[in-house]
N, C-alpha and C positions, 0 to 999 in steps of 0.2 A: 504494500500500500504506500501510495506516497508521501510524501511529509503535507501537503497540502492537504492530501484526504485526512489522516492523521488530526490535522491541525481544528479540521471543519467537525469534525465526528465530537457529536457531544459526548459530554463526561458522563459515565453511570456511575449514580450516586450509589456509594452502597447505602442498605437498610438494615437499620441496629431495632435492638428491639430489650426491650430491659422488662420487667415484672407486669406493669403498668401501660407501660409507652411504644411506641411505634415511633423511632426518628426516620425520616423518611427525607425524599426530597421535595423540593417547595414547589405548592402549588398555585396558579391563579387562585383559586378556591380560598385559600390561606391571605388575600390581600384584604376583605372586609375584617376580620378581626386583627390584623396587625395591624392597619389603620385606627380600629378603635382604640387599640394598643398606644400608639404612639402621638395619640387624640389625645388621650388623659393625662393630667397633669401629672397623677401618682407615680403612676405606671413609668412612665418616661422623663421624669426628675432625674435619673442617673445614668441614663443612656441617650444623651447626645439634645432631651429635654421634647419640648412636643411640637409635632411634626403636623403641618397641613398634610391634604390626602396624595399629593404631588409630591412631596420630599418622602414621604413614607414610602408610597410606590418605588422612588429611585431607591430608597433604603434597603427594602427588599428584594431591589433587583439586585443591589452589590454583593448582598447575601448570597443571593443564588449563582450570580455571577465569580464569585471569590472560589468558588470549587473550580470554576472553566478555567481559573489564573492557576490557582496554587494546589488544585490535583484536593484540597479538604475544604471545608467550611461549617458553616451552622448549620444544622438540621431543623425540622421544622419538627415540633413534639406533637405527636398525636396521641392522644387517651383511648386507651385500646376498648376498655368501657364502653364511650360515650362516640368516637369516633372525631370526638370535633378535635380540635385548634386549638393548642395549649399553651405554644409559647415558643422558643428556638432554645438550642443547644449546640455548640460546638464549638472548631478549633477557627479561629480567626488569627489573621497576620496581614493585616493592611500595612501599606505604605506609611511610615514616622512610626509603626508600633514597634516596642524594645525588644520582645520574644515574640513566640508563637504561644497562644490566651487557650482556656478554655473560657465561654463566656458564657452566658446565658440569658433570656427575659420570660418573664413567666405571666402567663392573665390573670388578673386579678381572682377568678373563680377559681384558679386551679393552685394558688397560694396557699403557703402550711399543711401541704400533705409532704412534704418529701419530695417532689419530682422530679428538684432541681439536681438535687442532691444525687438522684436513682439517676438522673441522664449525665450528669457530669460526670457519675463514675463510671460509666460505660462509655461515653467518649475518651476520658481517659483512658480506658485499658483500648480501646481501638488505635490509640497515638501510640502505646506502649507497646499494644502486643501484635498490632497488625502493620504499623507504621516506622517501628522500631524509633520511636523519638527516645531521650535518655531525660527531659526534660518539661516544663508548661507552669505556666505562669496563668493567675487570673488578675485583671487589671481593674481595680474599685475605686469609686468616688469615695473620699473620705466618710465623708454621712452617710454612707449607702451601708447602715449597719447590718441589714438582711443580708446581701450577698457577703461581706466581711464573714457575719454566720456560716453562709455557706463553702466558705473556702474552707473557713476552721473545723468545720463537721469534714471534710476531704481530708482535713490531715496539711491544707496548704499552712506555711509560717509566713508571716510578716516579712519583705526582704526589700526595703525601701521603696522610692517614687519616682516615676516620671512625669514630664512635662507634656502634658496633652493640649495643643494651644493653648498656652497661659494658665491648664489648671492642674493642679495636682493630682496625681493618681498614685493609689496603692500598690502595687505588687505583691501580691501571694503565691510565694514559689508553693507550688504541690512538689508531693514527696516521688523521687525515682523510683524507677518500678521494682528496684532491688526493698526499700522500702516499705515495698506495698505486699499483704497479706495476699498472694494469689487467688483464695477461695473466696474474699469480701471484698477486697479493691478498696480497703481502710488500709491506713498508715498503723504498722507495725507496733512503732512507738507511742503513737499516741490512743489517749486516753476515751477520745471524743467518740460519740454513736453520733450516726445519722438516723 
């Protein structure tokens, strides 16, 4: 095949699937509730803040778009349940970012069950055991104490800040896969339940 066919032939996203969830790849279908997503103040205080239905649409396109660049990205969470629309999960590395991220955004409905927790650690073992990364970083708004939660429930430590235009951002190294209990995808050392 040629480099040109190669180059044109879209990406098959793989599909991860955790207890709960179905990460999949992003669908038109998934543009009305990221929109609301990114609509609401709460919701989008800590990711990038809130979006008309035009910046949102290019938002989600980056999303989907960021696997055709860099071969990974964010998944879209599905609730295996209900079927609907629950949030994104995965590995992110845009242009000015310090590392490669796990990152995450979660709908307001599907908040305090664990899901973020349950698809972050199944992205990470996909960057660890299918990807062979040694490393991953999650990048937090200082006030954004729910996800800080959720780093610390992964086992991620504090490991300084970068400059996100002009504003400060956390760093949560997560722990190497050497690290990490193979049968739970929890850090070894640490204390914390998810």
């Amino acid at each position: 095949m040629s480099a040109t066919l190669l180059e044109n032939r879209r990406l098959e996203i793989p599909r991860l699937e955790t207890e709960r969830l179905v990460l999949r790849a992003w669908r038109e279908a998934d543009f009305e509730p990221f929109a609301a997503f990114y609509a609401d103040e709460e919701s989008a205080r800590h990711v990038g803040g809130v979006h008309d239905r035009i910046a949102a649409w290019l938002r989600m396109a980056s999303y989907a778009g960021h696997w055709q660049l860099r071969g990974y990205g964010f998944w879209a969470l599905e609730e295996k349940a209900s079927g609907a629309f629950a949030g994104y999960c995965g590995l992110w590395y845009p242009e000015g970012w310090p590392e490669r991220e796990i990152g995450w955004g979660l709908m307001p409905a599907f908040r305090g069950r664990g899901y973020v927790t349950e698809a972050a650690r199944r992205v990470r073992a996909h960057a660890y055991e299918d990807l062979g990364w040694t490393t991953l970083v999650s990048c937090v708004e200082p006030e954004n104490h729910a996800s800080a939660h959720v780093a610390q429930r992964l086992g991620a430590r504090r490991d300084g800040t970068f400059d996100l235009r002009g504003a400060a951002m956390d760093i949560w190294r997560h722990p190497d896969p050497a690290a990490l209990d193979p049968t739970s995808g929890t850090a070894r050392t640490s204390s914390l339940n998810a």
